[in-house]
N, C-alpha and C positions, 0 to 999 in steps of 0.2 A: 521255345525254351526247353532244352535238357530237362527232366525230372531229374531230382537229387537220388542220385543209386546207391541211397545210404540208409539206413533205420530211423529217419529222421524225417523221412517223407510223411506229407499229412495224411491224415485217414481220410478218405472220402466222404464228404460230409453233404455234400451239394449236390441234386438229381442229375441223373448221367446224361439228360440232354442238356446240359445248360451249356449255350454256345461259349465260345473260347473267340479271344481275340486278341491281335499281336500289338502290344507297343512300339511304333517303329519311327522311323525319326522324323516321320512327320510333323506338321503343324496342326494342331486341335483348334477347331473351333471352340467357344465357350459353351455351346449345347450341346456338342458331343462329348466331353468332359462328362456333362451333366447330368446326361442321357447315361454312360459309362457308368458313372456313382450311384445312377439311380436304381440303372437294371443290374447291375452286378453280374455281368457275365465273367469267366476265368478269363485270368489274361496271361499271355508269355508275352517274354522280350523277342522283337526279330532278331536273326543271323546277326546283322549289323551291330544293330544297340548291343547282345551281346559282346562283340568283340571290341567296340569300344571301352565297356566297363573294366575287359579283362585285360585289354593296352592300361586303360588310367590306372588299373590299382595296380600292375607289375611295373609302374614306373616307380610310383609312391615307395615303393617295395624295394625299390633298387637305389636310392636318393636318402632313403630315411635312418640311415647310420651315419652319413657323410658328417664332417665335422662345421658344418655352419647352421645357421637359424632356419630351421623350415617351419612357419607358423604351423601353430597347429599338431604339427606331426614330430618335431623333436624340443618341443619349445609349450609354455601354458599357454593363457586365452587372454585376449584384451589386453590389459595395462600388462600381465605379466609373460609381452610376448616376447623378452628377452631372454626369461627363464628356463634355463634348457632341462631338457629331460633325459634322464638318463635312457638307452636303448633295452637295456630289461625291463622299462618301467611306460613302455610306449601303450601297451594294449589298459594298464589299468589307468591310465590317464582317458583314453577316450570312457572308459566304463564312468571314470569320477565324472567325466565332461557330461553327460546324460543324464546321471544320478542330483550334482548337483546344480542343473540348471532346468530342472523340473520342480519349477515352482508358482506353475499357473494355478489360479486360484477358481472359485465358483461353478456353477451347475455346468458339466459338459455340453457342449455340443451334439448337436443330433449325430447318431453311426452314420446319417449319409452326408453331413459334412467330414467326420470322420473321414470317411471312403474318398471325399473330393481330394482332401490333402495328402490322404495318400497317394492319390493318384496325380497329383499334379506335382508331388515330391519325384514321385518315380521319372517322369520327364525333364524334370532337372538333371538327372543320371545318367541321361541317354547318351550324351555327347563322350561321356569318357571323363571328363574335367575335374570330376570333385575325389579322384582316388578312392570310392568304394568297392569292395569287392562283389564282384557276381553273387559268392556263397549269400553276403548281406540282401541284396536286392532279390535274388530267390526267395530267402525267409518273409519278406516282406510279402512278396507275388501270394506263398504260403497262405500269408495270414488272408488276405484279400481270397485268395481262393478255397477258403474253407471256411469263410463269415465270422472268421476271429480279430475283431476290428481294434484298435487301440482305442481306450476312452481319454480325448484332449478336454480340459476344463479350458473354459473359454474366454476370462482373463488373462493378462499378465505380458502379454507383449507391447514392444514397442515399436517394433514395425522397420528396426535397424540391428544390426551387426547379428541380422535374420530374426524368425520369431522366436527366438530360442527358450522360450517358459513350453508353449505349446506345438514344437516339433520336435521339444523333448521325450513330452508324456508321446508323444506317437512314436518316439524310438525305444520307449521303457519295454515294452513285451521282449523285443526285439534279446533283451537280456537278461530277459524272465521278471520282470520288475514292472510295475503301475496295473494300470487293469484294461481288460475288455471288455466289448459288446461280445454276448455269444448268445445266441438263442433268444433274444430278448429280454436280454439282465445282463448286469455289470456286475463279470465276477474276476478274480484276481489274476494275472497275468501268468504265473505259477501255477494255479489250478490248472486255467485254461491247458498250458505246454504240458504238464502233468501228462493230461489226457489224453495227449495227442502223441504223446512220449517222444516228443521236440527238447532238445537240451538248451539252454539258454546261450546267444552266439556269444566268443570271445572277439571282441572287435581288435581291426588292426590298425596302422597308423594312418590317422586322420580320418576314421569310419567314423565317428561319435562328431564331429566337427561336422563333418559333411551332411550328415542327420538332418543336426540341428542349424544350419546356415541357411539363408535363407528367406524369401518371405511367401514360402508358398504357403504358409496358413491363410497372411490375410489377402492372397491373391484369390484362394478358394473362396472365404466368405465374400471377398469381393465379384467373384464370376455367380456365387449363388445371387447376392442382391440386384446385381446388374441383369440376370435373367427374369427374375422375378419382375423388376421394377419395367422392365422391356414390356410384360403384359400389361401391367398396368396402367403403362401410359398407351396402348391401343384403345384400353378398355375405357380408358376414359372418353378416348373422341364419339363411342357409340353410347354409354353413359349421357353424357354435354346434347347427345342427337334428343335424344327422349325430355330434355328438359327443357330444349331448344322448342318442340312442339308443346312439351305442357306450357311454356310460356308464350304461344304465339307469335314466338320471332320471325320477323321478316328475313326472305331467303337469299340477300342479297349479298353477304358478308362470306360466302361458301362458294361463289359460282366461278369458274374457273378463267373469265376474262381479266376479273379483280386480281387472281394472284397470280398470273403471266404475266404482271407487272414487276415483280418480284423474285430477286436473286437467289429467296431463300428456299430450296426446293421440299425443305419440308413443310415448309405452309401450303405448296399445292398438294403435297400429301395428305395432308389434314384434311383441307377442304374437300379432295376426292372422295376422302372417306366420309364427310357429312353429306354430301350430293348423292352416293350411294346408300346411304342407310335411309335419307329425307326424301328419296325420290317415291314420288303418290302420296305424299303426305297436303294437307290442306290448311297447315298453322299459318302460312302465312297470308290466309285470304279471311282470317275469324275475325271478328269486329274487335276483338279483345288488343287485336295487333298496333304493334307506336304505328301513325299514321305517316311519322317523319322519317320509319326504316331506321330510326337512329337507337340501335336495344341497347342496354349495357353492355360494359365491355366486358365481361364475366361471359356474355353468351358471343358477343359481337368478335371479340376479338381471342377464341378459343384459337382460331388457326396459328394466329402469331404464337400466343403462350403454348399452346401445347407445341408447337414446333419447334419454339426452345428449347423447350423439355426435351422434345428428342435428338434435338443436336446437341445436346449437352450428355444426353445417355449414348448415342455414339460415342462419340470421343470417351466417353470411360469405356467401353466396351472393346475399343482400339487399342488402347491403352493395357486393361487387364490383359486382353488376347496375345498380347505381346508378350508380358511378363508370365502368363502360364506357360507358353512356350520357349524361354528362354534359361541359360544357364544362369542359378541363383545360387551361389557359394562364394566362399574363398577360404584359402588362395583355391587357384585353379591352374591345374598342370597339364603342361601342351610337352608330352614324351619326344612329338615329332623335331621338334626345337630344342627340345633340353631345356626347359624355360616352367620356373615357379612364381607365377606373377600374384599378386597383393594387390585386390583393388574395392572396392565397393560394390560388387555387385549383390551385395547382402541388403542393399539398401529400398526402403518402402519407398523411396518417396512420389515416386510416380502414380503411385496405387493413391498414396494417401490424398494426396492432390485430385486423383479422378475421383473418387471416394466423395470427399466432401464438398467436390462441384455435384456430381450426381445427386447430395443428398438437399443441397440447394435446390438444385429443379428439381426434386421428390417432393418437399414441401409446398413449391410453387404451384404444384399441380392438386396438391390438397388446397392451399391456399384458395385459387380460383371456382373450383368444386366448390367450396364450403360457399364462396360469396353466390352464386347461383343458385343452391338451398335457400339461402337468406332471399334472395327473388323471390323464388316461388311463395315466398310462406309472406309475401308484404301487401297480400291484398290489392296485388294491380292484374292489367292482363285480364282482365275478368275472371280471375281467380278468388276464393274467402280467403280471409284473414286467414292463417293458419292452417290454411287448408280442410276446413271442416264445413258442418254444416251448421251451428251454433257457434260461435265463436263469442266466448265468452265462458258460456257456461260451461263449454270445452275448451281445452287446450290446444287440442290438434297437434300438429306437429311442432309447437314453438321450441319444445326442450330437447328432440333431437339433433334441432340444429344449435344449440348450446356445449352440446357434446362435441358435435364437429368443430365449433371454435374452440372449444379446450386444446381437445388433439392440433390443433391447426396451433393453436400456440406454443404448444408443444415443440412440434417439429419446430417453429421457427428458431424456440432457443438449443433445440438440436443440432441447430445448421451452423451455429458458429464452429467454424474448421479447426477442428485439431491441427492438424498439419501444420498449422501458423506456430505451434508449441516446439519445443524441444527441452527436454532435460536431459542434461549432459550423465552418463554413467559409466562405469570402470576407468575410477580415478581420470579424469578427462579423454582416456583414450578412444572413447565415442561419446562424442561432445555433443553430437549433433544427429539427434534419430528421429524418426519420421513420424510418432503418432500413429500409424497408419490403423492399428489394432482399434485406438477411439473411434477414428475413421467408419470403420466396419462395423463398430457395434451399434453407433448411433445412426447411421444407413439402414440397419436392419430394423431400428426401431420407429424409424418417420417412415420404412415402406412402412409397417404393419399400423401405424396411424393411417395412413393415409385409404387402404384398405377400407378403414372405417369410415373414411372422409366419402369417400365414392361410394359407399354401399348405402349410406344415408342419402346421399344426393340420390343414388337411384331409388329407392326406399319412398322420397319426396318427391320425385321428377313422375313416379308410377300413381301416385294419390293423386298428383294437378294433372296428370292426363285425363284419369277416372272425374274430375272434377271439371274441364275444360265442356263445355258444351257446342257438339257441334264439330269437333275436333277427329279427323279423321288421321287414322296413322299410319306411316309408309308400311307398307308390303314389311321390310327390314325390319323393321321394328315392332310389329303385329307382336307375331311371336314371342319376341323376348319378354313383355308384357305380359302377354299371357301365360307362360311360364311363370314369371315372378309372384303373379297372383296366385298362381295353387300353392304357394310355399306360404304368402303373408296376405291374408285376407283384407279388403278395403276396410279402413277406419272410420266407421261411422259414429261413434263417440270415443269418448278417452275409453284408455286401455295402457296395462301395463306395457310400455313401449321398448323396455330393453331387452328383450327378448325378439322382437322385433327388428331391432338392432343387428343383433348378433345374428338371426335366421338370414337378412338382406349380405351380411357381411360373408356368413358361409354360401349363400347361393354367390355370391360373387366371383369370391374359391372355386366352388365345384365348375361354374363356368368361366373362366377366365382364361383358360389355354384357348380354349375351343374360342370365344368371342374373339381375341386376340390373333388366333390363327386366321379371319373369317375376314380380316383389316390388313390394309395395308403399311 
C-alpha cells in the first residue's frame, strides 16, 4: 500500500520492527484472521485489492448523478429506498447514515474483537463491490496501524440488512465521531485524530452504506467463539481420559476395532485420542472396575458425544470461513458489466443458524462433563462418597458439582435458537432478519460456562485419582496431574471451594491451547 503523501499520515506510534503484512485476495482461514487480530502486525492492501477498490469507487463515481434509484447512493435506507437525494446532498447523507445508525448499546467489546471486525470488514472490500474509496480504507489501515481502534458496544444488532448499530460505531472515528481504544483507555475519537493531526474523512457516495452493510461483526464474534469452542472440545476428550481412570472404566469402548465399525470418522478420532492419552494406564484391571465392561454412558459413550460435538463445530467453522471471506454488502457494483445489482447479501442467516447449532453441542458437551462429576462423587468404583475421607462430617466435593448443574442449566436455556426469531423492522422493508447477534452472544456465554463445566470435572476427576487405590496413570496423563496439583492442593477436609473453582478454571485457560494443540 501507497503511504498517504499528505499531512495526514499517522505518526509513528508502533516499534519499527513490527512486521507488516499484505491483504490480498486470498482466503483466511479462521486462525489466521485470529492470529492477525491478535499480534497486530501493520497491514497494507496488495497491488490487486488496491486496484479493485479504485475500479469499484470510480464506477460508483460515474453512475451517481444519473437520473434513476441507486440505493444507497442517490436514494435513503430501508423503507425510504425510493426517496431520492439530491446530488449536493450525497456525502452528507452517508455522514447522517453513520451518525444515525450508531445506536449499539452496553459494555464494548474487547480492542481485539474490535481488531477482528475490522479486519474482517476490510476483506469484504477486497473484491471492488461495495463502491469505497481507497482514501477510506487507507484511513481505516491508519487506525489499525497505529493501535487507534474504534470502541463497538456490543448490543444492538440483528444480524440482517448487515450489523448496522455495531459497524457503525466502527465507522464513527472514521468522521471524527464515537470513541477509541488507544493506549489502553477509551478516549474520544476527536481527541484521538486531534493528535494525530488526522482531519475527519468526508465520505463519498455509498461509503457510509458500505461501512455499515454487512455482517462482519457477528461473523467475527462468530470466528472468535468457534476458535475458542475448537479447544475446548479437544480438551475435553483428555479431561473425560483422567476421569475415565479415576473411575476405573473398562478400556473397551476406545479401541479402535469398535469404531471401524463406524462411518462416523470422528468417533475414531475421539477414541484415538483416549488410546493415546490411556496407554500404560491400569484403571481397567482395579477391582473397583463394572465386572460387565458395561460403564455409564457419560464415560462409555464419550466418543459418540463428543464426536457430535465436533461435527457439529465443523460445520460452523465451514460455514463462518465462508462468510469471512466473502462479499457482505449491497447493492454491489460489477463496473465490468455496468450492472448495480440489489440482493441479500447483508443477510446473517447462515451464521446464525451455525451459531446456535454450535451453541447446542457447547452445552452437550457441558451437559455430559457435568453427568461424569456426578459419577465420581456417588460412592461407586471404590470411590468415597463425595470424594473425601469422612463423608459426612465433610462435604467434599458435593457442592461443586451443584455449581456445574446450575451452569449446565444454564446453557440449556441458552440453547434455545434465536435464529427461529425474526422481527420484522423498517416499516416491513426487512421483515425477516436473522437474530444472528443473540446467536453470538449467547455462544459466548455457554462457552464461558462450559469452561466452568470442565474445569470442575477436572478439579473432580484429579481428587478420585488421588483417591483411587492402586490406580496407576498413563505416561500422558502423569503430568497433567501433577501440574494441576501445584496450582490446587488435595482436599483433605472442607475448604472454601470456590476459589478452587476459579484456580481449576484458570489453569484450564492457561493450558488450553497447548493441551488442545497436543490432540487430534
Amino acid at each position: 500500500m501507497a503511504e498517504p503523501a499528505t499531512a495526514q499520515s499517522p505518526t509513528p506510534l508502533f516499534p519499527a520492527d513490527r512486521p507488516t503484512i499484505e491483504v490480498t485476495l486470498d482466503t483466511y482461514p479462521l486462525a489466521e484472521l485470529a492470529a492477525i487480530a491478535r499480534d497486530r502486525p501493520r497491514l497494507r492492501l496488495s497491488d490487486a485489492v488496491e486496484k479493485n477498490i479504485v475500479s469499484g469507487a470510480r464506477y460508483v463515481r460515474s453512475i451517481a448523478g444519473e437520473d434513476r434509484h441507486i440505493y444507497g447512493v442517490n436514494t435513503g435506507f430501508g423503507s425510504l429506498c425510493e426517496t431520492r437525494i439530491d446530488p449536493d446532498r450525497m456525502s452528507d447523507l452517508q455522514h447522517k447514515h453513520l451518525v444515525s445508525h450508531a445506536c449499539g448499546i452496553g459494555e464494548p467489546v474487547s480492542e481485539y474483537l474490535s481488531r477482528l471486525v475490522m479486519l474482517v470488514k476490510l476483506l469484504t472490500f477486497r473484491a471492488g463491490r461495495s463502491g469505497i474509496t481507497l482514501q477510506t480504507v487507507n484511513r481505516m489501515l491508519d487506525h489499525w496501524n497505529t493501535d487507534v481502534i474504534p470502541v463497538i458496544p456490543k448490543r444492538g444488532t440483528v444480524g440482517a440488512s448487515g450489523d448496522l448499530a455495531p459497524l457503525a460505531h466502527l465507522a464513527l472515528p472514521l468522521i471524527g465521531l464515537g470513541e477509541v481504544h488507544r493506549d489502553g483507555d477509551i478516549v474520544p475519537a476527536d481527541t484521538a485524530l486531534a493528535d494525530l493531526g488526522w482531519q475527519p474523512l468526508r465520505l463519498g457516495p455509498k461509503e457510509g452504506l458500505a461501512l455499515t452493510n454487512g455482517v462482519q461483526y457477528i461473523n467475527s464474534l462468530a470466528a472468535d467463539s468457534i476458535l475458542r469452542a475448537g479447544e475446548l472440545i479437544r480438551c475435553a476428550d483428555l479431561i473425560s481420559s483422567l476421569s475415565i481412570q479415576a473411575f476405573s472404566c473398562a478400556e473397551t469402548f476406545y479401541q479402535q476395532i469398535l469404531h471401524e465399525t463406524s462411518l462416523h470418522e470422528q468417533r475414531g478420532v475421539v477414541a484415538a485420542n483416549l488410546r493415546a492419552l490411556l496407554a500404560g494406564s491400569n484403571h481397567h484391571t482395579l477391582s473397583g472396575c463394572n465386572a460387565a465392561k458395561e460403564d455409564p454412558y457419560s464415560f462409555r459413550c464419550v466418543p459418540q458425544v463428543h464426536a457430535a460435538v465436533r461435527q457439529t463445530h465443523g460445520f460452523a467453522e465451514d460455514v463462518v470461513w465462508r462468510e469471512c471471506n466473502s462479499v457482505s454488502d449491497n447493492p454491489l457494483f460489477f463496473a465490468e458489466s455496468d450492472q448495480v445489482i440489489l440482493g441479500g447479501n447483508l443477510h446473517g442467516q447462515s451464521t446464525a443458524f451455525a451459531l446456535d447449532f454450535l451453541a447446542i453441542a457447547t452445552s452437550e458437551l457441558a451437559n455430559i462433563s457435568e453427568r461424569r462429576t456426578y459419577q465420581l462423587l456417588s460412592g461407586q468404583h471404590g470411590l468415597p462418597s463425595f470424594l473425601v475421607a469422612e463423608p459426612g462430617l465433610d462435604s467434599g466435593l458435593m457442592i461443586p458439582q451443584y455449581t456445574s448443574a446450575a451452569l449446565v442449566n444454564e446453557n440449556k436455556v441458552l440453547s434455545t435458537p434465536a435464529s427461529i426469531d425474526t422481527i420484522p423492522t423498517c416499516q416491513l422493508q426487512e421483515d425477516h432478519v436473522s437474530m444472528g447477534g443473540t446467536s453470538a452472544y449467547k455462544l459466548d456465554q455457554i462457552i464461558g460456562n462450559t469452561e466452568y463445566v470442565l474445569a470442575i470435572e477436572l478439579m473432580t476427576a484429579v481428587q478420585a485419582i488421588d483417591l483411587n487405590p492402586g490406580l496407576r496413570l498413563s505416561p500422558a496423563t502423569k503430568s497433567i496431574v501433577d501440574e494441576f496439583r501445584q496450582r490446587i492442593p488435595f482436599l483433605s477436609e472442607d475448604r472454601l471451594q470456590a476459589r478452587d473453582i476459579e484456580l481449576a478454571r484458570d489453569h484450564l485457560r492457561d493450558n488450553r491451547a497447548a493441551w488442545a494443540a497436543s490432540l487430534t
